[in-house]
C-alpha positions as CSV (number, residue, x, y, z in Angstrom):
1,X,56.5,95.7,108.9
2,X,56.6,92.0,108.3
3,X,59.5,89.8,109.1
4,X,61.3,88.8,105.8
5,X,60.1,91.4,103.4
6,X,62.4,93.6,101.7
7,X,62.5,97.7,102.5
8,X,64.0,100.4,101.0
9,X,64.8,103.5,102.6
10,X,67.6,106.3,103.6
11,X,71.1,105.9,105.8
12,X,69.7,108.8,108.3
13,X,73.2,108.5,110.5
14,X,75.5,105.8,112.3
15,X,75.5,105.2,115.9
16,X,78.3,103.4,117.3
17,X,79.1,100.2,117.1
18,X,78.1,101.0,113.6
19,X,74.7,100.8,113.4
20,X,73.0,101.9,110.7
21,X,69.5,104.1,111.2
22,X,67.4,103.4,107.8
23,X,64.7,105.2,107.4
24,X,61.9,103.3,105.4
25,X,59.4,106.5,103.8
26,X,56.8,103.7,103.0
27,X,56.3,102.6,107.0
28,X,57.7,105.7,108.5
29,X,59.6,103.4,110.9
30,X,63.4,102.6,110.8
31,X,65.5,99.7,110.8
32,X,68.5,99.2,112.7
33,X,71.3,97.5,110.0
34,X,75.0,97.5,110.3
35,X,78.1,98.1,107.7
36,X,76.2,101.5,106.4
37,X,77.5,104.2,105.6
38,X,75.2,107.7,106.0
39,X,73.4,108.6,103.2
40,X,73.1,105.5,101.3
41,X,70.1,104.4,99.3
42,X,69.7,100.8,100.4
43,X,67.4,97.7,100.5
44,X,67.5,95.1,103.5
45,X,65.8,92.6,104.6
46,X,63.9,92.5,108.2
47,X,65.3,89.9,110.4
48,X,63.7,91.1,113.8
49,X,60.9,93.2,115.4
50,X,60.8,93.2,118.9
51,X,59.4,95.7,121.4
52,X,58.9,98.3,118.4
53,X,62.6,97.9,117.1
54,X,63.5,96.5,114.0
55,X,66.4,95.4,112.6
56,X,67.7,93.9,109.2
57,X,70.4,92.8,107.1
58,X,71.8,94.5,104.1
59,X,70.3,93.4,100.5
60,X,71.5,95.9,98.3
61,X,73.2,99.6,97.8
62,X,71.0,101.2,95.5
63,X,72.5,104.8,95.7
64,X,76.1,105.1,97.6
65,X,76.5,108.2,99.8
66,X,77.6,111.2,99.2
67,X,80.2,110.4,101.5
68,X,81.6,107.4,98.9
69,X,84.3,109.6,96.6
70,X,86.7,106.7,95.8
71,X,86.6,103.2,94.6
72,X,87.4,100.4,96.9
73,X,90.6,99.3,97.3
74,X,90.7,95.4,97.3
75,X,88.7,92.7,95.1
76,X,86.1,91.1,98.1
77,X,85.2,94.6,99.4
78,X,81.9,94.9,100.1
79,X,81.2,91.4,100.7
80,X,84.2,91.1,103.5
81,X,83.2,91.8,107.1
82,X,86.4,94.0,107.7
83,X,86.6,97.0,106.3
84,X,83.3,99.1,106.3
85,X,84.5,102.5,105.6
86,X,87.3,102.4,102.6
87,X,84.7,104.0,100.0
88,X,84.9,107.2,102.0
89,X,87.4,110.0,102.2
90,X,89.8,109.7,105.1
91,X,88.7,112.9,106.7
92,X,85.1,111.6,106.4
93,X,85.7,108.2,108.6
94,X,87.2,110.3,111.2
95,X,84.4,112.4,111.3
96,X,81.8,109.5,111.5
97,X,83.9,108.1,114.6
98,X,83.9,111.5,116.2
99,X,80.2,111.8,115.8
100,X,79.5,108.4,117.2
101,X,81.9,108.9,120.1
102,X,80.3,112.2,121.4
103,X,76.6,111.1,120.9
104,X,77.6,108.3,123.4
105,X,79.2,110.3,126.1
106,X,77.0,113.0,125.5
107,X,74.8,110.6,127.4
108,X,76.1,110.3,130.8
109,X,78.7,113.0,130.7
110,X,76.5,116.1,130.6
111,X,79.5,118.3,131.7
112,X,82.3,120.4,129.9
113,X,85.2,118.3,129.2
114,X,88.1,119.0,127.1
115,X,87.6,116.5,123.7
116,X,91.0,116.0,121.9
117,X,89.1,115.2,118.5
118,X,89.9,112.2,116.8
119,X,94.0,111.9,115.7
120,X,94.4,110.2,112.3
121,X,96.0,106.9,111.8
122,X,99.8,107.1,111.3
123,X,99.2,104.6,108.2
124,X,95.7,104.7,106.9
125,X,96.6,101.4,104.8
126,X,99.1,98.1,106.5
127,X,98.8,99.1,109.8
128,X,98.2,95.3,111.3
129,X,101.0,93.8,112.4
130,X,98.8,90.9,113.1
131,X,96.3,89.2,111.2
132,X,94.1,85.7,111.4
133,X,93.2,84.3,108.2
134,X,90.7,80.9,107.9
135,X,91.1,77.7,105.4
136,X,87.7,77.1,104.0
137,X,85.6,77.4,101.0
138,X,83.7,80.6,99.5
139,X,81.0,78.4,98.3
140,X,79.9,75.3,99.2
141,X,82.2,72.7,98.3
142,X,84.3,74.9,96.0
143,X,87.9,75.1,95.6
144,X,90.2,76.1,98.8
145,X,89.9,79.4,99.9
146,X,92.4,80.9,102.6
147,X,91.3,84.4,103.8
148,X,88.5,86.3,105.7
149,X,84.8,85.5,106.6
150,X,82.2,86.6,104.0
151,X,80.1,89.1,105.8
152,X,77.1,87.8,108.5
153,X,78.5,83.8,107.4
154,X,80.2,81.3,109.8
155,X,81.1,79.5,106.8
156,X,82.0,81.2,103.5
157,X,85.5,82.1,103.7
158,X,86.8,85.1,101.0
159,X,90.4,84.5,99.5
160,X,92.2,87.6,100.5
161,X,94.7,87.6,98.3
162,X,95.2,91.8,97.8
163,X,93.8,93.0,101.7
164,X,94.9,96.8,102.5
165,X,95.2,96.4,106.1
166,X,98.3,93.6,106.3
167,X,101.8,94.1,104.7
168,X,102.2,93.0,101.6
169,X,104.7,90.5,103.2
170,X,101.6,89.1,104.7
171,X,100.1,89.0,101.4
172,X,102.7,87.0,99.7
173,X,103.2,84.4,102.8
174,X,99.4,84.0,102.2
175,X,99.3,83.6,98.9
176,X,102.2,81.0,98.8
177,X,100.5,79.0,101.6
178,X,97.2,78.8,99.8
179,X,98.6,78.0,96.2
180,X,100.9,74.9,98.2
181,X,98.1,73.4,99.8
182,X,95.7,74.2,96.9
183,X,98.1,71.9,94.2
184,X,97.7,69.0,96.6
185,X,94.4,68.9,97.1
186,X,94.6,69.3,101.0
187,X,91.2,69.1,103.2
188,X,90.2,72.3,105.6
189,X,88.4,71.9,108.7
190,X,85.0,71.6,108.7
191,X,83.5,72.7,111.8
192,X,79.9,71.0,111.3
193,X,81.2,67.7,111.2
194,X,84.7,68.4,112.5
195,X,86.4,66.6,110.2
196,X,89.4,68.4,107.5
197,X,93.1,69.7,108.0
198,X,93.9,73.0,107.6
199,X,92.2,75.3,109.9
200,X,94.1,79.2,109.9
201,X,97.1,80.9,109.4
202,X,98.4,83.2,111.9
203,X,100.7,85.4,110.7
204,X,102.4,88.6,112.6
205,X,105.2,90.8,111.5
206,X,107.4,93.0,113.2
207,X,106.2,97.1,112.2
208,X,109.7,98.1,113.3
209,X,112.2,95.2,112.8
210,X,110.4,93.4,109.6
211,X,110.8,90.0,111.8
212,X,108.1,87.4,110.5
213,X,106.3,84.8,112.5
214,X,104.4,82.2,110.2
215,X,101.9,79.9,111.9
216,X,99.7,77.0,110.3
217,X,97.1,76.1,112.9
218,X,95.8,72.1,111.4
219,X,93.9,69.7,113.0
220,X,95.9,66.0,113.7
221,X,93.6,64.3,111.6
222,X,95.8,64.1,108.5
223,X,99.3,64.6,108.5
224,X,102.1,65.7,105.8
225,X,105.6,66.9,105.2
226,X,105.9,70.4,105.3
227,X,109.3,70.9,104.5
228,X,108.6,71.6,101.0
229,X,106.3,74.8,101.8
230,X,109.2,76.1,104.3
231,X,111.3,75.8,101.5
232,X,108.9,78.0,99.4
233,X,108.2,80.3,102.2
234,X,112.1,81.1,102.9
235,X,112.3,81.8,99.0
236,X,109.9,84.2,98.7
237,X,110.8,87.7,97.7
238,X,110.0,89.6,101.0
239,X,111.1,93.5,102.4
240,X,110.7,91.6,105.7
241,X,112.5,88.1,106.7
242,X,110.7,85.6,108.2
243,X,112.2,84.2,111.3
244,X,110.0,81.4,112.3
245,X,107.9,79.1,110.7
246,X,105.6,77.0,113.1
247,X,102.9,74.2,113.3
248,X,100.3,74.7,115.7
249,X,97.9,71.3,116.4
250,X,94.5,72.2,117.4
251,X,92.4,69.6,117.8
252,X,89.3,71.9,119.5
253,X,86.0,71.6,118.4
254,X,84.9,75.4,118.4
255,X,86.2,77.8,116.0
256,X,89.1,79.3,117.9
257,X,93.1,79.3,117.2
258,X,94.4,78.0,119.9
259,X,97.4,75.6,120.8
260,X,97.6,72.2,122.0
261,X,100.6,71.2,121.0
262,X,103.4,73.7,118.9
263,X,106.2,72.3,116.5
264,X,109.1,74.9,115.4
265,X,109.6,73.5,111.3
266,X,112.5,76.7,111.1
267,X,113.8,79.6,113.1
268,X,112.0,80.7,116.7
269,X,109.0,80.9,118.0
270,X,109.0,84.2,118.8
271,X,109.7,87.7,116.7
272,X,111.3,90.8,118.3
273,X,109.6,94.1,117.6
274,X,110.6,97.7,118.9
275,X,107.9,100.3,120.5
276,X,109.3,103.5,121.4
277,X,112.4,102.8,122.2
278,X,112.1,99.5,124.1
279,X,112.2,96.2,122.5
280,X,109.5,93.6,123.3
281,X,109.7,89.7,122.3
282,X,106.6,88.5,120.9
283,X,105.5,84.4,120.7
284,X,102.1,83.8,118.5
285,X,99.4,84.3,121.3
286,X,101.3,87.1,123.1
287,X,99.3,90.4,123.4
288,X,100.7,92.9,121.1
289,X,98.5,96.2,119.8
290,X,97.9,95.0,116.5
291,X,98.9,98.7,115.1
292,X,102.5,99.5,116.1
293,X,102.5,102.8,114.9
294,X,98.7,103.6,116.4
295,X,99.7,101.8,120.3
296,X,103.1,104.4,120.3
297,X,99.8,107.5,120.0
298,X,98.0,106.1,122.5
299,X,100.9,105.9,125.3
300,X,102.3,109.2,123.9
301,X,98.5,110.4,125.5
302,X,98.9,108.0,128.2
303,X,102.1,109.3,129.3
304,X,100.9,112.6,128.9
305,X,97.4,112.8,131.0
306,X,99.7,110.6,133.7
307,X,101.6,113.8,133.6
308,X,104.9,114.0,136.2
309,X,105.4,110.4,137.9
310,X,108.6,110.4,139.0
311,X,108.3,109.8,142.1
312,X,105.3,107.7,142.3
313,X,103.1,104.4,141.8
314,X,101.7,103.6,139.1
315,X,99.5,100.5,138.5
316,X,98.4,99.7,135.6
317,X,95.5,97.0,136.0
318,X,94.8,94.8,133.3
319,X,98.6,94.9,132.1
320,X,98.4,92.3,129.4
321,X,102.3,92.1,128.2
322,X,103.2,94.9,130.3
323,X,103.7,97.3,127.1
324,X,102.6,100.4,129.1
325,X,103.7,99.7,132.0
326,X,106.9,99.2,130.6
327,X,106.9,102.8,128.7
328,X,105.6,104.4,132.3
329,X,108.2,102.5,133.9
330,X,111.7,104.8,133.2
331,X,109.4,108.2,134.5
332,X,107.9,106.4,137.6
333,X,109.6,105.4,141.2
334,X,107.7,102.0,140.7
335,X,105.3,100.9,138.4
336,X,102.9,97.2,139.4
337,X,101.0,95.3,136.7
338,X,98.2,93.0,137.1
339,X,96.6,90.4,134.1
340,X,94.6,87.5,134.8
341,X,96.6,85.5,131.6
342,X,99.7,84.0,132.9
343,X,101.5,83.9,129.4
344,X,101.0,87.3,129.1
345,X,103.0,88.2,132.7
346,X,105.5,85.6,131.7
347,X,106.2,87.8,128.8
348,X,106.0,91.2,130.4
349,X,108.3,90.0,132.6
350,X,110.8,88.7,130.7
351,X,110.5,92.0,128.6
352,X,111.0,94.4,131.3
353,X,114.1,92.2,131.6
354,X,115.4,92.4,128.4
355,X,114.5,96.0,128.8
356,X,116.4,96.5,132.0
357,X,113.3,97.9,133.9
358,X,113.4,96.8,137.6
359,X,110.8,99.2,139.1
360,X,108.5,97.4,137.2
361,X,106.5,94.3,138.5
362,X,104.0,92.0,137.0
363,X,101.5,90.0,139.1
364,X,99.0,87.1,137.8
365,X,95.9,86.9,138.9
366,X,92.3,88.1,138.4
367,X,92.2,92.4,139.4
368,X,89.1,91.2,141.8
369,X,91.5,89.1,144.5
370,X,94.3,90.4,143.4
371,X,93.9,94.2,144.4
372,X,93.5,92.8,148.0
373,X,96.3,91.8,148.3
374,X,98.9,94.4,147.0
375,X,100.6,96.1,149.6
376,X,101.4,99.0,147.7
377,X,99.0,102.2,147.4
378,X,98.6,103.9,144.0
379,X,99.0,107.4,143.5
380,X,98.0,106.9,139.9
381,X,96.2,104.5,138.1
382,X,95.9,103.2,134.0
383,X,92.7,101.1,133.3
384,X,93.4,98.8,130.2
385,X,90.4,96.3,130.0
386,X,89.2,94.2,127.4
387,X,86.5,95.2,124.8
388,X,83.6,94.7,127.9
389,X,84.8,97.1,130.1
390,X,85.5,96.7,134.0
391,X,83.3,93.9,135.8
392,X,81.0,95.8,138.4
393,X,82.4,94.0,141.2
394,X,86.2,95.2,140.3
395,X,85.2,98.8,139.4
396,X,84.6,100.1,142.9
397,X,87.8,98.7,144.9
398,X,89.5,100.1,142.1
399,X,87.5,103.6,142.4
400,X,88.1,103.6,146.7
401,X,91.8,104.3,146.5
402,X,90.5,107.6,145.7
403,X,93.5,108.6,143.9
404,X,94.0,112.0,142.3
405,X,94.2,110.9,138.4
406,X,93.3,107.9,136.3
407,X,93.7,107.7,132.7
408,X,91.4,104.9,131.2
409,X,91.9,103.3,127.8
410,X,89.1,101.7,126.0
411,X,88.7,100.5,122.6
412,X,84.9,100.5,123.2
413,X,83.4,103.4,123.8
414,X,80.2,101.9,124.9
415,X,81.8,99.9,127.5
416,X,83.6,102.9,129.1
417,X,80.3,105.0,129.2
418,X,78.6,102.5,131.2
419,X,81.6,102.2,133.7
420,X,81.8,106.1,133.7
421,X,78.0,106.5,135.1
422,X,79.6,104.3,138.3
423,X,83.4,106.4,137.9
424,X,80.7,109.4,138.4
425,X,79.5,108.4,141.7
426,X,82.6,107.8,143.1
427,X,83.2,111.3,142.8
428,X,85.7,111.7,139.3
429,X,84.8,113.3,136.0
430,X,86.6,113.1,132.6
431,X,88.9,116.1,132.5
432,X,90.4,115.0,129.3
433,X,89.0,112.5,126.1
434,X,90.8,112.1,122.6
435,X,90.4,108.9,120.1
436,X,92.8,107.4,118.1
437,X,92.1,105.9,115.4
438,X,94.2,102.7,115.4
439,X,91.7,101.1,113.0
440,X,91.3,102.8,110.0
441,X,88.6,101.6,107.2
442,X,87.1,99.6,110.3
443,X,84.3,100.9,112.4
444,X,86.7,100.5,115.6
445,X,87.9,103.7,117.9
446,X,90.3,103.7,120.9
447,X,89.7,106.5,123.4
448,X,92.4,107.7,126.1
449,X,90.1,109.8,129.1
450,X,91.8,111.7,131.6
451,X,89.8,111.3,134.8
452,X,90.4,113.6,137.7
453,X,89.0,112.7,141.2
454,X,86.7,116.3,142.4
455,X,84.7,114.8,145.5
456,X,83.9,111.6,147.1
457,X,80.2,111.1,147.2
């Protein structure tokens, strides 16, 4: 096979993160393409053969899968990046993700363990309660767009003007935003030449109190009166209400939202949102699960595999805002949260305040030189960390307290198998295992694993 041709061939099956195994009859080789589904007839392109694997980009659908029994259900579906799945039945997805979990743990953990399946979404549609939309154009030099990234592009932004996975509060605040800046002919950000305005729009909404945050992230280059679109944003016909409307500068030269400088144009800068039975205050960077409805599963297992904590300590290392801890916190004798982020313990601990939890403590720092320096001793443990997984170096000083349980939530299962093979030698095995799917349509999973401590070694 020659890099650049065209191949057609077979879906064969899907391994996680979503990578589609194409068979190509012609070279009796494969290809390794993503956004698949199994089962389809499909054309791609070869990109890359190194070492005897090949991998390609998606041309065409020839033949959908048997799989595919329902139309999509928004306009820039397929060539949007964020949905993969939303041709296929419901029951279908959740069987894909269940099939790509257990081929990757099947791997290391070569041992009975009790698998909880995969539990369904609580809303298989407007889940997010956050979402990041970019300014830009969906072809060169074409009229302003304001939405999501056209699949495999850096550049080619796809209005998203009917999305399933937002609100459709979040729709209209879009669509109003756009339409303003569209009628006066208002420059976006380029990020070749770093030149242009608008850059995103950050938008979160409250899943249990309807409370809106808007944010427009722009650049200082140009500047305008935006009284005129709060006006139009406070009239729109909402179920929610919006209770802050912000201006974010961001001057930075990579492709990030971030905030140099934030201006309130109406309301707060923060919205208030309610997770089972607590309230929590959320600014526009805070770390919130981004399904409300999905993150109250997940501690409902959490809380669960921790099982009887009354009278013990919990810590729960990378803490974030502190939402778990915070839900352990009222069943525990004392409960100690560590995140590297400093916003994010400033706002666990102002929540636990509000919340009236004070056997609950956050600490900033990095886990590493942190850990060292807690007096406390664990009797349980919740593992929390980002997308990558526990560094190496943490991983064992976390492993030698030796305690009895510890329940570890990852929302990438790759990431957790290769910190299990070093959770094995330290003498624990997964007792327990169930996904949720927080992410429906996407190719995402989060898995909750029960880990019991059987001998040191």
């Amino acid at each position: 096979m020659k890099k650049g041709n065209i191949y057609q061939g077979y879906v064969e099956r899907i391994a996680f993160p979503n990578l589609g195994k194409v068979f190509i009859p012609d070279e009796n080789d494969y290809i390794i393409v993503k956004n698949l589904i199994p089962g389809q007839e499909v054309k791609v392109a070869l990109t890359k053969y190194r070492r005897g694997v090949a991998k390609g980009r998606l041309m065409e659908v020839v033949e959908p899968s048997p799989l595919e029994r329902r139309e999509p259900v928004c306009s820039i579906f397929p060539q949007c990046g964020g949905c993969t799945y939303q041709t296929m039945n419901y029951d279908s997805q959740l069987d894909l993700k269940r099939d790509q979990m257990l081929e990757v743990l099947d791997k290391v953990a070569n041992y009975s363990y009790d698998f909880g399946g995969v539990l369904p979404a609580p809303n298989e549609f407007n889940y997010r309660n956050k979402m990041e939309f970019s300014f830009g154009d969906e072809i060169k030099d074409g009229p302003l767009s304001l939405g999501l990234h056209k699949k495999d592009s850096r550049y080619d932004i796809l209005n998203a003007l009917d999305c399933q996975l937002v609100h459709p509060d979040m729709t209209l605040i879009l669509q109003c935003v756009l339409e303003y800046f569209q009628n006066r002919n208002v420059s976006y950000y380029k990020k070749m030449q770093h030149v242009g305005y608008l850059r995103h729009l950050l938008l979160r909404r409250g899943e249990a109190t309807g409370e809106i945050l808007v944010n427009l992230v722009t650049t200082t280059q140009e500047d305008y009166d935006l009284n005129s679109l709060v006006l139009a944003l406070h009239k729109l016909n909402l179920e929610g209400e919006i209770v802050g409307v912000l201006h974010i500068l961001n001057d930075s030269l990579s492709d990030v939202v971030k905030c140099d400088e934030l201006r309130i144009l109406s309301g707060r800068d923060y919205l208030n949102e309610k997770l089972m039975g607590l309230s929590f205050k959320i600014t526009p960077f805070s770390f919130f699960q981004p399904n409300t409805l999905g993150a109250e599963i997940v501690y409902n297992v959490v809380r669960d595999y921790l099982g009887d904590v009354t009278n013990l300590t919990v810590f729960d290392l990378f803490s974030g805002t502190g939402t778990i801890s915070q839900v352990i916190a009222p069943m525990a004798k004392k409960v100690i949260g560590v995140e590297i982020i400093e916003e994010a313990v400033v706002a666990a601990r102002e929540n636990a305040k509000i919340n009236g939890l004070d056997n609950c403590h956050f600490i900033a720092g990095d886990v590493l030189k942190v850990i060292d320096d807690i007096k406390e001793i664990p009797d349980v443990i919740i593992l929390d960390p980002p997308r990558d997984g526990v560094h190496p170096k943490v991983l064992p000083k976390i492993l030698n307290y030796g305690v009895e349980k510890i329940v570890y939530i990852s929302c990438k299962v790759t990431s957790f198998v290769r910190d299990l093979e070093m959770i094995h030698e330290y003498g624990y095995k997964i007792e327990k295992i169930v996904a949720i799917d927080q992410f429906s349509q996407t190719a995402h999973i989060e898995c909750v694993t029960l880990l019991t401590r059987i001998e040191a070694t």
